[in-house]
C-alpha positions in Angstrom: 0.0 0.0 0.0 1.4 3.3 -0.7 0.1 4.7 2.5 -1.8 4.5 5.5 -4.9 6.2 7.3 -5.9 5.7 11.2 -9.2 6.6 12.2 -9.3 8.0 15.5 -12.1 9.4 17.5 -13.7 9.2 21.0 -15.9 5.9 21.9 -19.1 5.4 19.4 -18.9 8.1 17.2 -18.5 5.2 13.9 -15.0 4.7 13.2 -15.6 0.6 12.9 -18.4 1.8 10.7 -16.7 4.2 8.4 -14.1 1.2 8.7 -16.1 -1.8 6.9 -17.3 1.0 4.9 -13.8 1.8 3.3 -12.3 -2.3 3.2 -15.9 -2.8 1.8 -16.7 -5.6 4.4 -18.1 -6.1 7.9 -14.7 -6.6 9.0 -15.0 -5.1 12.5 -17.5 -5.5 15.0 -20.2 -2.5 15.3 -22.6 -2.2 18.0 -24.4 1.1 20.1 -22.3 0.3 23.0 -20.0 2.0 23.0 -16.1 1.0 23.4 -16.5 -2.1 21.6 -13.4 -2.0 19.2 -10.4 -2.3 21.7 -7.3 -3.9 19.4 -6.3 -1.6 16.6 -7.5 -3.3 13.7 -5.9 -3.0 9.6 -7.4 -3.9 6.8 -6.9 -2.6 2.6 -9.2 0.2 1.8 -10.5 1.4 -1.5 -11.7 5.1 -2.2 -12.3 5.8 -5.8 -8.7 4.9 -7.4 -7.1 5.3 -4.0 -5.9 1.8 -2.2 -4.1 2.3 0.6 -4.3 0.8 4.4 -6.5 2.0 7.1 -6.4 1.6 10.7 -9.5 1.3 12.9 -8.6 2.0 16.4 -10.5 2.1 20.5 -12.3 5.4 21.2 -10.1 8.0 23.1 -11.1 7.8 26.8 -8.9 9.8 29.7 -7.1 6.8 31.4 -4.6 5.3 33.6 -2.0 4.1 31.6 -2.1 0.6 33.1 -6.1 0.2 33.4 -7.7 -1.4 30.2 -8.7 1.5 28.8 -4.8 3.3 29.2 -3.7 0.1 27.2 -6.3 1.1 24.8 -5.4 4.5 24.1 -1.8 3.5 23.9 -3.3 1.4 20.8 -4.3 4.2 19.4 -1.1 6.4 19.6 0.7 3.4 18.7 -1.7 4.0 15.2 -1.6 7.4 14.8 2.8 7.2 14.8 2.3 4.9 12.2 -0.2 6.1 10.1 0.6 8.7 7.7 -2.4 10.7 7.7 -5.2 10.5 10.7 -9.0 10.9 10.0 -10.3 12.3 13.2 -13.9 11.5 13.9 -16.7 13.6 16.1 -20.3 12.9 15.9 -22.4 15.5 14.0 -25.5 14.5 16.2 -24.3 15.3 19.7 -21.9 18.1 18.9 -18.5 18.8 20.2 -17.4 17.7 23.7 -14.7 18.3 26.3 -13.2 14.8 25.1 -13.1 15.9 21.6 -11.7 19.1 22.2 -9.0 17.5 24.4 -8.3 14.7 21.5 -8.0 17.0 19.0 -4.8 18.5 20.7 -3.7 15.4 20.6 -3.9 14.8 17.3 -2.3 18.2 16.5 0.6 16.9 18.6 1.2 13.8 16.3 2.4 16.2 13.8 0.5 14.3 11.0 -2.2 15.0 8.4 -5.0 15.5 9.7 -8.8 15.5 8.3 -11.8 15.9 10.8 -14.5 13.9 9.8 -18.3 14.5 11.1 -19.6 11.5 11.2 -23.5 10.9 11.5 -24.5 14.0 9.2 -26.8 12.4 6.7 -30.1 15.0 6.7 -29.4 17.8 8.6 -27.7 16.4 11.4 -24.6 17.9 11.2 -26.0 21.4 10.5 -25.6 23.0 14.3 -22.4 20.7 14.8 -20.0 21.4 11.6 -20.0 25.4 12.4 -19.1 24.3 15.6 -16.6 22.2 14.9 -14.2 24.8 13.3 -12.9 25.5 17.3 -10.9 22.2 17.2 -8.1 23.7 14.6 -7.9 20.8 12.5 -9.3 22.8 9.6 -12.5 22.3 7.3 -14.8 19.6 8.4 -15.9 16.7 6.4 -20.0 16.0 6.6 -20.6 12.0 6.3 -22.4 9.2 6.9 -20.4 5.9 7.1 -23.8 4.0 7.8 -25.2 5.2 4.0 -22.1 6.1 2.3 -23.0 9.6 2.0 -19.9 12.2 1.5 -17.0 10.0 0.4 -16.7 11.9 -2.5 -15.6 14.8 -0.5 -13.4 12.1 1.9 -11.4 11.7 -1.3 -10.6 15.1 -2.3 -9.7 16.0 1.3 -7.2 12.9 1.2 -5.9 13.7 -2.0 -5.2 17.2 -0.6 -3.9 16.0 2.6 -1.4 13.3 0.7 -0.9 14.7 -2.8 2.6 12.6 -3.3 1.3 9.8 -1.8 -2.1 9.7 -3.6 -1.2 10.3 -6.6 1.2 7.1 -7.1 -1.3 5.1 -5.2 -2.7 2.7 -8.1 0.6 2.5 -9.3 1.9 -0.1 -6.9 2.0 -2.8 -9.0 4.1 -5.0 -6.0 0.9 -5.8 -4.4 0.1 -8.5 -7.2 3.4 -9.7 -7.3 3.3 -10.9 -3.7 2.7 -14.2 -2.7 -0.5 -14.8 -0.8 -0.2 -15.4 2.9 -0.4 -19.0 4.8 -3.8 -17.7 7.0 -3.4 -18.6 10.5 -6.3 -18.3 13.4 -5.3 -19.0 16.8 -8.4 -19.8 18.8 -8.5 -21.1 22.6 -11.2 -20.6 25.6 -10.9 -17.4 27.0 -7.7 -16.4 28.9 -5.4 -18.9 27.1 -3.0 -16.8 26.2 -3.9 -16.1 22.6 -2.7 -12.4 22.2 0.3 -13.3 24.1 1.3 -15.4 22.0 0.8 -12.9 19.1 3.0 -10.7 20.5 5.6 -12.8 21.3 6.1 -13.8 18.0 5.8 -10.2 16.8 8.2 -8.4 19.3 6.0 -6.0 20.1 2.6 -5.3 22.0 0.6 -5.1 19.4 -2.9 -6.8 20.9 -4.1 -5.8 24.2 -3.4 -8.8 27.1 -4.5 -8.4 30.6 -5.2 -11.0 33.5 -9.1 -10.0 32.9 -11.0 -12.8 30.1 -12.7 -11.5 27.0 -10.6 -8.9 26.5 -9.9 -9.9 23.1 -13.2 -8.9 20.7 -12.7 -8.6 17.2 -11.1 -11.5 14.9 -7.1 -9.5 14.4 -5.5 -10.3 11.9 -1.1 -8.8 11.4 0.9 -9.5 9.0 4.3 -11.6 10.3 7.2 -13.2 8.3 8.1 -16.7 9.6 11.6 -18.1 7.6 10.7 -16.7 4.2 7.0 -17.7 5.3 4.4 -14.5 5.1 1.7 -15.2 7.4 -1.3 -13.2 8.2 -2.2 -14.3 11.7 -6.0 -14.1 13.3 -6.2 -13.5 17.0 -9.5 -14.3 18.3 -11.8 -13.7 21.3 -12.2 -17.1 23.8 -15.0 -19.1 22.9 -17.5 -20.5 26.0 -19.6 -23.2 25.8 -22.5 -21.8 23.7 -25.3 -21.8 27.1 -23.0 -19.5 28.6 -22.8 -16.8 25.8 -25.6 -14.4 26.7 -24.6 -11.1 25.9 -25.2 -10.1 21.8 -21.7 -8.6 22.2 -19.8 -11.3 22.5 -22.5 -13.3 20.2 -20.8 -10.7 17.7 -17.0 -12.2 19.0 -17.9 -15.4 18.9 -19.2 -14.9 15.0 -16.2 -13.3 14.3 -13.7 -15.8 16.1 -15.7 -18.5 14.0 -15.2 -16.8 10.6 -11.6 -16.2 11.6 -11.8 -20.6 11.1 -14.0 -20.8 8.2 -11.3 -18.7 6.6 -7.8 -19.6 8.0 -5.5 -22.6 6.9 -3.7 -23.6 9.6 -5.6 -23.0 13.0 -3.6 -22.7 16.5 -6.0 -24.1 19.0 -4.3 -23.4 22.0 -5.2 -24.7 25.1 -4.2 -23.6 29.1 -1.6 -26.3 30.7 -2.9 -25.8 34.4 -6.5 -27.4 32.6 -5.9 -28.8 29.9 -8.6 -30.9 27.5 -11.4 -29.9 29.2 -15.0 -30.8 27.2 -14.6 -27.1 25.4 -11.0 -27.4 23.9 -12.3 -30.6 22.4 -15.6 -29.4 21.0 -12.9 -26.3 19.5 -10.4 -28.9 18.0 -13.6 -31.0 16.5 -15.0 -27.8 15.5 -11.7 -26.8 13.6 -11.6 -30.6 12.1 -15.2 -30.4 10.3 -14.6 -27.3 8.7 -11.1 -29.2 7.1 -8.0 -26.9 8.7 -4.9 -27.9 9.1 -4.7 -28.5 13.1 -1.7 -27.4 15.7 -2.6 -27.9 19.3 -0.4 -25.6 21.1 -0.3 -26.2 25.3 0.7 -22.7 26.6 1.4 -21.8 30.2 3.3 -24.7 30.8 5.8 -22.2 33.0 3.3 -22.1 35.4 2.9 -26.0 36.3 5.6 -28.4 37.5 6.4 -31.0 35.0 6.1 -34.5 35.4 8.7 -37.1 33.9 7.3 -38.1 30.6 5.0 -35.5 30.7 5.5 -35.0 26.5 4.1 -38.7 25.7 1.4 -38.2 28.2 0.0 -35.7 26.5 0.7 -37.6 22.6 -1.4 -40.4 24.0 -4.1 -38.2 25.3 -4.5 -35.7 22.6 -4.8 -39.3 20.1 -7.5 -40.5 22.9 -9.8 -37.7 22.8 -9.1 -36.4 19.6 -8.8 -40.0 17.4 -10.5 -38.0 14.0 -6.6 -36.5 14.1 -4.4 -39.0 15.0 -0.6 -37.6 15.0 -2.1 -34.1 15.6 1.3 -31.7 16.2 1.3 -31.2 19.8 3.9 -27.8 21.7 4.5 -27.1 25.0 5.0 -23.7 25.2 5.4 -20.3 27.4 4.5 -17.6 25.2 4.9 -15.3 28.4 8.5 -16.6 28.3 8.8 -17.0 24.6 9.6 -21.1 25.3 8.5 -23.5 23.0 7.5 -20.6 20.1 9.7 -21.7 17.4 8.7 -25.5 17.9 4.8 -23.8 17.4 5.8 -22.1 14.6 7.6 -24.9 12.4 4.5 -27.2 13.5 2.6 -24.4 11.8 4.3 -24.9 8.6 4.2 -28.7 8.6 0.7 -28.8 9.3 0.5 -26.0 6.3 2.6 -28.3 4.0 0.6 -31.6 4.7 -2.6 -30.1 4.7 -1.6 -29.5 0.9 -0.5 -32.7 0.8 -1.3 -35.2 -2.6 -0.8 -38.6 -3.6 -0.8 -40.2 -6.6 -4.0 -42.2 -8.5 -1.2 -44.9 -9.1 -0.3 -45.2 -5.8 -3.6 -44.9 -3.9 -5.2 -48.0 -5.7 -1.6 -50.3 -5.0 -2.8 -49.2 -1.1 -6.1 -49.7 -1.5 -5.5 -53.3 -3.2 -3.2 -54.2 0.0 -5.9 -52.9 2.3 -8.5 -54.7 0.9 -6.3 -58.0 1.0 -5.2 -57.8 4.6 -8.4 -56.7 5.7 -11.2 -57.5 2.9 -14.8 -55.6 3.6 -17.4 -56.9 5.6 -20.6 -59.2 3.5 -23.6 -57.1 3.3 -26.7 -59.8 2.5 -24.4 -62.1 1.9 -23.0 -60.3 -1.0 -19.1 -59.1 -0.5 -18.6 -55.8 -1.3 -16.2 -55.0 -3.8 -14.2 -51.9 -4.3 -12.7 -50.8 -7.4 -10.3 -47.8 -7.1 -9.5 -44.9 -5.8 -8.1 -41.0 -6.2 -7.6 -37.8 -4.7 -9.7 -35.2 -6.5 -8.5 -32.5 -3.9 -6.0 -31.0 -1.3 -6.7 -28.6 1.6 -8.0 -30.6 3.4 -7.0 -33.9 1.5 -10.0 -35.3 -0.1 -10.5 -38.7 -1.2 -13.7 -40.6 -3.6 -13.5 -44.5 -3.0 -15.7 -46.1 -5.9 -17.7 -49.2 -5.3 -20.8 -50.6 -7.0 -22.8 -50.4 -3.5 -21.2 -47.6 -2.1 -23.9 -46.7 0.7 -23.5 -50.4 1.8 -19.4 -49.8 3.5 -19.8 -49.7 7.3 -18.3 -46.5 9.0 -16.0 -48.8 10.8 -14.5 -49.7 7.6 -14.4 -46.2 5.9 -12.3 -45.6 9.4 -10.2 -48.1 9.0 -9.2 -47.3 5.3 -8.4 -43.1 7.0 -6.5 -44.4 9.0 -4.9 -46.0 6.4 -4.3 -43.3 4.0 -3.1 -41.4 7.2 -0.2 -43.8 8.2 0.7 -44.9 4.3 1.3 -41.3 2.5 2.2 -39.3 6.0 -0.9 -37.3 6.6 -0.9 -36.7 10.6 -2.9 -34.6 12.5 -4.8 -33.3 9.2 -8.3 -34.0 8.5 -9.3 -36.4 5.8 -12.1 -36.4 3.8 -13.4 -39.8 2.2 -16.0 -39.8 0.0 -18.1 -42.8 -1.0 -19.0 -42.9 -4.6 -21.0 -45.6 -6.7 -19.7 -47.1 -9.4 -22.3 -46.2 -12.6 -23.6 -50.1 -13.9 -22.9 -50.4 -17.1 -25.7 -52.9 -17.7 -28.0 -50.4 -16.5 -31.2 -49.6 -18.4 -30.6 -52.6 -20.7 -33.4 -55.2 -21.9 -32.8 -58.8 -20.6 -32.1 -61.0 -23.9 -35.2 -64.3 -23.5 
């Protein structure tokens, strides 16, 4: 991108909205309450011919710099130094308060572009609040409506005027397509696992907010982090509760969005808390990660803050393979990420996991295994008929996907379709990934014809 835009404001006055509204997706969560967007969030924005990166950050509050909301605000700044022109919010509605006037100054004080933005002015909202709002010295203001997409035409020009270098090469970049695409990677754990920490340990910085408090994570973040010539784009997520427990719509909204972050991802972290580890809920996560087809790392963080038992590693092999038997040879760390132990090791299991989760064999190959299958151990008789199955062959990768063709198909006992998994697992080195096997008649070719007397 050839440069980047943070959208700063105090709590609810639409900076998550004008923030899907420029990415062109509900990427971060909105809601009336305010102080819902706490992580500083990036995504790609498009304005017209402009592309560039904007930053959607937690409303401005007055705050100890230690207390949740300090960390917050610390976010924020952290945003605004990087950002090379800041689009400072008010809300048209309500007018100008003492917290915008005293944000303002700061904004003048990060010495960068800036372009206030009333927010909320669709009709005639804004018509007592813009006069108003030339007090805060940040120049002309911009009327808006992120909600309806009213007054992005005049958002442009004021970035074009605020950037002109920087806008006008902006659709130039032609590096952006010459990139390769990311390895996605969600980590996702109950709440209080150590998710964010983790994050920033492997970034070097504190990037996402961590605190002792659970659910402080909301929205699904995802950064951008090299790994040994890897590029990953890595989604932290909020802790997901057992579903009976999740009352609040807010954190209906987290849940959706930690969810999506696993629809989309290739390689999911589920991380789990050492001092309990495989309770019922990080196994319902790791089965929920296994139906939608990711590549599976189970990382067991914390493990600074237990004393270790001798042979405490194959403990945990043979339990993970007990309760989890759909991904037998699932990659298991122990790790601090407080400590930054065990990191690397999480890391290179990422990439393994990536690597055999885009794993194929060939057609050749599957039907010699499933010929010596078959022979050691041949299908069960259904009606006293044996079943007979002809060949096999991977259509598909990511997750890898297998059709087994038989002339009664729907007939092959689950215990069986198991047993050839496992199978395909051991024979072409497919651990820990899920397998898809597919059961596909074979058409009869005698089928519709007229019986000779």
């Amino acid at each position: 991108m050839s440069f980047t835009v943070a959208i700063v404001g105090r709590p609810n006055v639409g900076k998550s909205t004008l923030f899907n509204r420029l990415v062109g997706a509900r990427r971060a969560l909105v809601d009336d309450l305010p102080g819902v967007t706490r992580d500083r969030r990036e995504g790609d924005a498009k304005l017209g011919d402009l592309t560039f990166k904007v930053i959607d950050t937690a409303g401005l509050e007055d705050a100890d710099r230690k207390s949740l909301s300090g960390k917050m605000q610390a976010q924020t700044k952290a945003a605004m130094a990087q950002a090379d022109a800041v689009l400072f919010l008010i809300d048209a509605r309500t007018g100008m308060t003492a917290a915008d006037r005293g944000f303002a100054d700061l904004v003048r004080k990060s010495g960068k572009p800036a372009i206030l933005v009333a927010n909320k002015s669709e009709g005639r909202a804004g018509e007592t609040s813009l006069p108003e709002s030339y007090g805060l010295g940040l120049g002309d203001p911009v009327a808006l409506s992120a909600e309806h997409g009213e007054g992005l035409a005049d958002l442009y020009a004021a970035l074009r005027q605020a950037l002109p270098a920087a806008t006008a090469q902006s659709d130039r970049n032609a590096d952006v397509q010459d990139r390769p695409k990311p390895i996605r990677v969600a980590v996702v754990g109950r709440p209080n696992t150590g998710k964010s920490t983790l994050i920033n340990r492997l970034l070097g910085e504190e990037r996402l907010l961590t605190g002792p408090e659970a659910g402080i994570t909301r929205d699904a973040i995802a950064v951008d982090h090299a790994w040994q010539g890897y590029a990953l784009r890595i989604h932290d997520t909020a802790g997901l509760r057992r579903r009976s427990r999740v009352a609040e719509k807010l954190e209906k909204l987290s849940v959706a969005d930690a969810l999506n972050a696993i629809r989309f991802a290739e390689v999911v972290i589920v991380l789990v808390d050492a001092q309990s580890p495989f309770e019922e809920q990080d196994i319902r996560i790791a089965d929920l990660v296994e139906r939608q087809g990711r590549a599976v790392v189970l990382g067991i963080n914390k493990m600074d803050l237990i004393d270790r038992q001798p042979n405490a590693q194959r403990w945990l092999r043979e339990e993970v393979d007990r309760v989890l038997p759909q991904l037998k040879g699932l990659p298991v760390v122990t790790l601090s990420a407080h400590r930054g132990e065990g990191v690397e090791r999480l890391m290179n299991a990422v990439i393994e996991a990536y690597a055999v989760w885009n794993r194929r064999a060939p057609t050749a190959a599957l039907n010699r295994f499933l010929a010596q299958a078959v022979s050691q151990h041949p299908p069960p008789a259904v009606a006293g008929r044996r079943l007979r199955l002809n060949y096999m062959t991977q259509p598909k990768s990511r997750p890898p996907t297998f059709v087994l063709f038989s002339s009664r198909a729907s007939s092959l006992p689950e215990t069986y379709r198991r047993y050839l998994i496992n199978g395909l697992r051991e024979t072409f080195d497919l651990p820990g990934t899920p397998i898809r096997l597919t059961l596909r008649a074979k058409a009869n070719p005698y089928a519709g014809r007229k019986r000779r007397r």
